[in-house]
N, C-alpha and C positions, 0 to 999 in steps of 0.2 A: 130123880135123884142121880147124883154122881156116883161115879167109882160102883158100879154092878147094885146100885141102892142102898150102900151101906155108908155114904154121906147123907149129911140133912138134908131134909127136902129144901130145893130155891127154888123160886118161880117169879116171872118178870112179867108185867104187861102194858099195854099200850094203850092210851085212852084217846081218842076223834071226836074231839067238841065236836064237830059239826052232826055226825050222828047217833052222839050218845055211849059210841059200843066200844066195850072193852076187849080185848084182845090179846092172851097171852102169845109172848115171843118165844118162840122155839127154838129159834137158831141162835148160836154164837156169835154168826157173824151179823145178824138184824141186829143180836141186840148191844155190839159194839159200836155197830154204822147209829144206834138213836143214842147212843153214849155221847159219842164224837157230836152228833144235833146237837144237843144240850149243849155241852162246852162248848162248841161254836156259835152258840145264841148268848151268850154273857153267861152261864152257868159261872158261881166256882167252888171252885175243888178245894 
């Protein structure tokens, strides 16, 4: 949670066809840099 826990809870994660596993993202910057993936594979906004 943001702001000392007193935002709602987010939570982001990341899924690898290749083995199955989910994986939440932690950081801010991972999970702008898979943002950025997305848009740059034909995503749109």
């Amino acid at each position: 949670m943001d702001n000392g826990g007193r935002n709602a809870p987010t939570a982001a994660a990341k899924y690898n066809k290749n083995t199955g596993e989910i994986s939440l993202i932690k950081s801010m910057h991972e999970l702008s840099k898979s943002m950025q993936d997305i848009k740059n594979s034909g995503a749109r906004t």
